[in-house]
N, C-alpha and C positions, 0 to 999 in steps of 0.2 A: 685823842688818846683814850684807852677804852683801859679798864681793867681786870681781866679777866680771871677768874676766882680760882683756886689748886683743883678744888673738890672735884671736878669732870676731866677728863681725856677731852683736849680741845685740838685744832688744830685750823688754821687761820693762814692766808695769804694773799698779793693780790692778785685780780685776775692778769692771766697770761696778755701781755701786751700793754698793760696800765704801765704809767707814768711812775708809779708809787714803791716806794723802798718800803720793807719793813724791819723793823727792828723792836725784836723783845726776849723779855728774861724772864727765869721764873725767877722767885724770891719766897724763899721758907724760911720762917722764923718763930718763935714760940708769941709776939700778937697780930700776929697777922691775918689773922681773922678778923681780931676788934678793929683793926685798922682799917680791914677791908668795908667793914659794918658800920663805921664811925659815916668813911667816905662816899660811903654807897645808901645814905639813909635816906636820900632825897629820892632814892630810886633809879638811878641809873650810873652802870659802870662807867661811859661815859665823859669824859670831860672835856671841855671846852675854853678857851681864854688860855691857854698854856703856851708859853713862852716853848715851840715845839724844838727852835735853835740849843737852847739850854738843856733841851731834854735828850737831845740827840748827842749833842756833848756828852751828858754824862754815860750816856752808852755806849757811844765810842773809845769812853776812858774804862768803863767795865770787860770792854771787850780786850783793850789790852792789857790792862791788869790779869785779865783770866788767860791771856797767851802768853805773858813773860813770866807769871804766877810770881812775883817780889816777896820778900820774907813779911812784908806787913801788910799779905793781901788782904788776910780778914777785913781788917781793918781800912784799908782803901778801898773795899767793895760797900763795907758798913758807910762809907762817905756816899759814895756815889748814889745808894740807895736811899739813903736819908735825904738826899738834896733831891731828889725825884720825887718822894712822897712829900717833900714839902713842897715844891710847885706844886703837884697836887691839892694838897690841902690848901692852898693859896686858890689856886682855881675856884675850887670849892665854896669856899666861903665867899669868895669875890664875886661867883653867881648866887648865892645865897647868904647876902651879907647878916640877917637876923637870925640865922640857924646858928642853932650852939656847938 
């Protein structure tokens, strides 16, 4: 899983004919930067060791959330996005268990 920063026009797929699905979101928020900065200190967006079953669940629950739009989306998208950046941060520290 890679994490790719707001600040640039990006645009990312697989090649024509691969195996490979992809799936992603943006996510804006008022820390999301320190977040990205916290994650990304070791130097790469990157990550590894990620439970990628769990991760695709919660983007298939984003994805319906954002097509039935329920009266407590915020708030069901604020789940799903929080249980991604904590696999994340799990990732994380689990390749670099002494970093702070």
């Amino acid at each position: 899983m890679a994490w790719i920063f707001n600040d640039n026009e990006n645009a990312h797929w697989p090649a024509e004919g691969s195996p490979w699905e992809m799936y992603w979101i943006r996510v804006v928020g008022p820390h999301m930067e320190e977040i990205h900065r916290v994650m990304t200190s070791v130097g790469s967006p990157v990550f590894t060791g990620i439970d990628s079953r769990k991760v695709e669940a919660s983007l298939k629950r984003i994805f319906k959330i954002l097509d039935q739009r329920p009266i407590a989306m915020e708030a069901a998208l604020h789940v799903e996005v929080a249980q991604i950046l904590k696999l994340l941060f799990e990732a994380r520290h689990d390749a670099n268990p002494t970093a702070q």
